[in-house]
N, C-alpha and C positions, 0 to 999 in steps of 0.2 A: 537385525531387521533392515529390510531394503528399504529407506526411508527416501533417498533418491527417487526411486521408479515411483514415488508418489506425485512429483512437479508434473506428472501422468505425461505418459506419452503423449497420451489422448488430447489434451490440454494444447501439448506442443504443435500436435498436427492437424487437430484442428486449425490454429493459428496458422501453419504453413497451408493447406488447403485454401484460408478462406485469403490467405494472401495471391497463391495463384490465381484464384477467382478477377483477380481485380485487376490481372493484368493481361485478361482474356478479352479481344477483340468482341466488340458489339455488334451487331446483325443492320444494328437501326442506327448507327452512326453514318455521318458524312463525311466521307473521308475526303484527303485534296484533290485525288484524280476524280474521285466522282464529279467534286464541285468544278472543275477544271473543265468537266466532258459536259456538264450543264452549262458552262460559260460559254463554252465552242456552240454547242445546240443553238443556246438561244442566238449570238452574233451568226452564226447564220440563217436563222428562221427573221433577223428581225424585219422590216419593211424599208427595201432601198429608198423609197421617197420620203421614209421621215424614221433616218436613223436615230438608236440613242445617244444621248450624249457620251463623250472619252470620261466623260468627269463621274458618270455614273456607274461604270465599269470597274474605273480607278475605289470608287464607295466601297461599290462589293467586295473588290478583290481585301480592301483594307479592312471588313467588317469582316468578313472569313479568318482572315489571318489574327485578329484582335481576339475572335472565339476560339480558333484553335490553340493560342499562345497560351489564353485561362485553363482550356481544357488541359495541353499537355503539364501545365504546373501544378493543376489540382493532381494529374495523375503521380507527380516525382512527389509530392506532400503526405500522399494517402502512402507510398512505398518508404518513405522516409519515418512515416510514425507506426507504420508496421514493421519497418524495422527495429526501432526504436524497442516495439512493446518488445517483440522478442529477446532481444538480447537484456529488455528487462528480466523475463520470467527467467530466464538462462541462468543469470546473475542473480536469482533470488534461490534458485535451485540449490547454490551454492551453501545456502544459511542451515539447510537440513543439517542436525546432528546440533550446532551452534546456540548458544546463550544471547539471547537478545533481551535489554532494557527497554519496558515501554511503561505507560501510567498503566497500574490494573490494580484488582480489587481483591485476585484470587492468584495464588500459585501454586506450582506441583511441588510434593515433594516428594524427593527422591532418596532410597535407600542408600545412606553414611554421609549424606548430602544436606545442608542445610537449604534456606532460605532467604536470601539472598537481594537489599533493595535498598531505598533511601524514603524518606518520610520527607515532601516538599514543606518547610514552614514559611507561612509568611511573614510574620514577623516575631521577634525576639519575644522568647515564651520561658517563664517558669517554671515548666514541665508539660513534655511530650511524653504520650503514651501509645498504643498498639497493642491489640487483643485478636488472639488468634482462633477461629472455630472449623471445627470439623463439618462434613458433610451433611448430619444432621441437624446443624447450627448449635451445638454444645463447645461452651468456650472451653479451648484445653491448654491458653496460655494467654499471661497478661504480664506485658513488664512496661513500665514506667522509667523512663529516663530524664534527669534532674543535671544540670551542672553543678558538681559540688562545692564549688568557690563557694564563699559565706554572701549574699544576696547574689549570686550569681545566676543569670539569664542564657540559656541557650538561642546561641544566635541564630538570624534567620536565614534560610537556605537550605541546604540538602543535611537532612539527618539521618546518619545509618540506620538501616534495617537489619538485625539479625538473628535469624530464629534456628536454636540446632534441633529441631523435631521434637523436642521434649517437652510433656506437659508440666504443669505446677510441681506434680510428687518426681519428676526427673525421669518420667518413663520415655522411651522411645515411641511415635504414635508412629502408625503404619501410611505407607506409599501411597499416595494419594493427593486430593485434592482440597486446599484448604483456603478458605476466605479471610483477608485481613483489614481491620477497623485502622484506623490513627485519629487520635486527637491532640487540642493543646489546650492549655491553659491559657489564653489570652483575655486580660482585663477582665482576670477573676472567673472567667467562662470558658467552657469547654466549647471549642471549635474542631468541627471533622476535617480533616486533612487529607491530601491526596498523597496516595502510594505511589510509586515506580519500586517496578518488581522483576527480578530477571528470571527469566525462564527458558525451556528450552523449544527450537522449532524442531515439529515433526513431522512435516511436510509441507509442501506451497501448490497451492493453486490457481489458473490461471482465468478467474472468472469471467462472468456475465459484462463486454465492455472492455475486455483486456486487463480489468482488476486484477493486479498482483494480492493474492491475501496467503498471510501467513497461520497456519495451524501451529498453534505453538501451547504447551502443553499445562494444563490446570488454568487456562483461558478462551481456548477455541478460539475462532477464525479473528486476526488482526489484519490489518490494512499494513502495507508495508509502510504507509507513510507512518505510522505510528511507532513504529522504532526508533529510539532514542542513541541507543548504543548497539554493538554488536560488539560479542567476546569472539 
């Protein structure tokens, strides 16, 4: 599958189109020679017996130059952050095919492939747990994780996640898309826990604002900020 040709052209050239746009000359700007041939105009229309002052001339010439100085940096800023997005989307182009770590609730799974993530604990727990459901939300896997030490506590931080596709009776469940629970035991209570899940990207798009978002697979559309890791 051409999983590239999804960053969409279209995406791309849109972006380059609306970047020309921006550095296309205006109809209704004042440019320096115009302002230059209104400066001439007026010094010679003004009235010999009561000319204007040098110092007021000196204003203009200094208030021209102070707008056009804003104007030309506002224009290298707006080419500076279009450039910028571009060679973001470029560079995210790249992650199609690619395993990315982010917080989610759901992943794919893929045929001989497991499931693949880390359960965040906040603090030192008893027993950490994780329950896996299919798409019609029927749980098809539940396992419990305990430190075996004799009072021994699972400490807090990243706890591995991993599921080989198989339900309770050992069967293989099929390709698809599955939803995952975590909890803990803390001070005799079951607390829900956040997952980070790695998945795979399947294409990037360049939205609404220059928004880099990642399509990435048994999750839909992610923010690139939201990537954690990349494999």
């Amino acid at each position: 599958m051409d999983e590239v040709s999804q960053i969409s052209g279209s995406a791309l050239d849109a972006l380059s189109q609306r970047n020309r746009s921006q550095t296309l000359p205006k109809d209704n700007e004042l440019g320096q020679d115009a302002f230059l041939q209104l400066l001439v105009t007026q010094l010679g229309n003004q009235d010999p017996l009561s000319p204007q002052d040098n110092g007021e001339f000196i204003a203009q010439l200094a208030q021209f130059s102070s707008v056009e100085g804003i104007q030309s940096m506002n224009s290298s800023l707006e080419e500076m952050a279009a450039s910028l997005r571009s060679n973001q989307a470029l560079q995210a182009s790249s992650l199609v095919g690619r395993s990315v770590r982010l917080p989610a609730s759901s992943a794919a799974l893929q045929e001989g492939k497991n499931v693949e993530g880390t359960i965040n604990l906040p603090t030192a727990s008893e027993q950490v747990s994780y329950r896996v459901f299919d798409g019609s939300g029927q749980l098809v896997h539940q396992e419990i994780i305990r430190n075996e030490t004799e009072g021994g506590f699972i400490a807090a931080g990243e706890v591995p996640l991993s599921w080989d596709g198989k339900n309770q009776d050992g069967e293989r469940q099929p390709a698809g898309r599955y939803r995952i629970e975590a909890d803990a035991l803390i001070g005799g209570e079951p607390q829900a826990l956040e997952t980070v899940l790695n998945s795979n990207v399947d294409s990037v798009n360049l939205g609404q604002g220059n928004q880099v978002t990642l399509n990435v697979a048994g999750i839909g559309p992610v923010a690139l900020s939201k990537v954690q890791e990349i494999f």
